[in-house]
C-alpha positions as CSV (number, residue, x, y, z in Angstrom):
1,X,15.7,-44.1,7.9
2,X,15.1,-42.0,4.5
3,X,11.3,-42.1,5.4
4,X,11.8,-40.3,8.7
5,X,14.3,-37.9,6.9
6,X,11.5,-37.3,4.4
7,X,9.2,-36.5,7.4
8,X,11.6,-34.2,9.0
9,X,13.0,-32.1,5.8
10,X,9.8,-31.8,3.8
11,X,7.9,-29.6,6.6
12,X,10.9,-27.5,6.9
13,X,11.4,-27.0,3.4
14,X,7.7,-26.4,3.0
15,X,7.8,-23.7,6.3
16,X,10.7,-22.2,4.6
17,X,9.5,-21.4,1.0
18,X,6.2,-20.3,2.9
19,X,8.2,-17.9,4.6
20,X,9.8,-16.3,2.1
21,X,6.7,-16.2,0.1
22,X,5.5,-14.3,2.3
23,X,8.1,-12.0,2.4
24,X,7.6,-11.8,-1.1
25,X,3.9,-10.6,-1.1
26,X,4.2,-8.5,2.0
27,X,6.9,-6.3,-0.1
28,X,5.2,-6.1,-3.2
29,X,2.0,-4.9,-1.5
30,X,4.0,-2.5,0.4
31,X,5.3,-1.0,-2.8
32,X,1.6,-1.2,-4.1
33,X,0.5,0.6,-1.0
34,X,3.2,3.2,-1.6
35,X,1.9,3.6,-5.0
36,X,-1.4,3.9,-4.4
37,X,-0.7,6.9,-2.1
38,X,1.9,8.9,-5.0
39,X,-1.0,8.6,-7.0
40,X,-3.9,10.0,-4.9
41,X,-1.3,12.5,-3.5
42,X,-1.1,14.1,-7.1
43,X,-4.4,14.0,-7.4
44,X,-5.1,15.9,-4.2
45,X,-2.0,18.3,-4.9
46,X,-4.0,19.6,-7.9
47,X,-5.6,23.2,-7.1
48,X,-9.0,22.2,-8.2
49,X,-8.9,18.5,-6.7
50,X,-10.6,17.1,-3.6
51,X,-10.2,15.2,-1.0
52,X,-13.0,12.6,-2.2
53,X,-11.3,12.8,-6.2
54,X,-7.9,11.4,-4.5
55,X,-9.2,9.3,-2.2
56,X,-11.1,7.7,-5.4
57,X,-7.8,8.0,-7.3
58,X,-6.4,5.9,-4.5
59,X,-9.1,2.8,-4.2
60,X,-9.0,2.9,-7.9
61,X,-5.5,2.5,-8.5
62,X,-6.0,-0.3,-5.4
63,X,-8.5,-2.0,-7.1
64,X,-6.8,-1.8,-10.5
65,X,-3.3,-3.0,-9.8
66,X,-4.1,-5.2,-6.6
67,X,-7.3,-5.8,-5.1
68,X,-6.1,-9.3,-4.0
69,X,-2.8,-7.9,-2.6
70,X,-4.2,-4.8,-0.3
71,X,-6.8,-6.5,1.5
72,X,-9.1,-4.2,3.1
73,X,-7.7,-0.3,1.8
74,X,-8.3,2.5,3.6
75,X,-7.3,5.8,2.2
76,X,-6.7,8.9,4.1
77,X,-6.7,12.1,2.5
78,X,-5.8,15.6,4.1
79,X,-5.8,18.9,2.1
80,X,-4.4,21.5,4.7
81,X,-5.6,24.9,2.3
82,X,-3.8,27.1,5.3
83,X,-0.7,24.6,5.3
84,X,-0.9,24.2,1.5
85,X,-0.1,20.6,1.8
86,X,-1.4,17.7,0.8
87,X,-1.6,14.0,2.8
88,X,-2.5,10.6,1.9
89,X,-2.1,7.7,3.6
90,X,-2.4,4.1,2.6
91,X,-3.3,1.5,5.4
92,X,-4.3,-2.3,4.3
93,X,-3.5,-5.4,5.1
94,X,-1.3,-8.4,3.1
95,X,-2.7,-11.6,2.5
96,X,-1.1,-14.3,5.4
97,X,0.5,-17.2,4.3
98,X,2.4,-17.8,7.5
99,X,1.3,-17.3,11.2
100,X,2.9,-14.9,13.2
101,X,4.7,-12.2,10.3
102,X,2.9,-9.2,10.5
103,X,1.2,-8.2,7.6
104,X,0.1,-4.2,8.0
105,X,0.7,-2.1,5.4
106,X,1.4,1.7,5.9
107,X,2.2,4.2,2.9
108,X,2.5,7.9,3.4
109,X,2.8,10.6,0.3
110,X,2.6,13.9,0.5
111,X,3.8,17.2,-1.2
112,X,2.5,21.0,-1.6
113,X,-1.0,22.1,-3.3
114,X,-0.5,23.4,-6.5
115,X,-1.6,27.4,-6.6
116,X,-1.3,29.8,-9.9
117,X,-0.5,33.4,-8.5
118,X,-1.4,36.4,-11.6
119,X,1.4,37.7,-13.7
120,X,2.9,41.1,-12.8
């Protein structure tokens, strides 16, 4: 009787800690994600930055802080000049313990370009 009660509550308890494991990773990578994006959003608010300088700032930061927790990073930069905004967005994937739990990342940042206007 304890042998097939072993059987039965090991799997579960296994299934279990797997799952909130995975719960676990999938939040930190989020907050990675979302990190990722603050950062190459400052770099692209700059006035003399680029969109190629933040997306760098962004897969740096990535490969830096977490290159086994964003699998596959893509970052998306947009400087509107006529808007005067800036856009990033952070899109990866988390690694997959358990079947079935989505594991998409998405992280937006964004904020105004920084301009200098002349003294009057």
């Amino acid at each position: 009787m304890a042998t097939l009660a072993l059987v039965l509550v090991i799997p579960a308890v296994v299934f279990l800690v797997s799952t909130v494991a995975q719960f676990v990773v999938l939040y930190h990578a989020t907050n990675l994600a979302s990190a990722a994006a603050q950062e190459a959003s400052r770099s692209a608010q700059l006035a003399d930055g680029s969109e190629a300088t933040a997306r760098a700032q962004g897969e740096d930061f990535i490969a830096q802080a977490g290159a086994r927790l964003v699998l596959d990073p893509q970052v998306l930069v947009i400087r509107d000049l006529a808007g005067q905004v800036a856009r990033v967005e952070v899109r990866g994937q988390a690694p997959r313990f358990v079947p079935g739990i989505p594991t998409a990342l998405k992280a937006t940042a964004g904020g105004p370009l920084e301009r200098f206007e002349a003294g009057g």
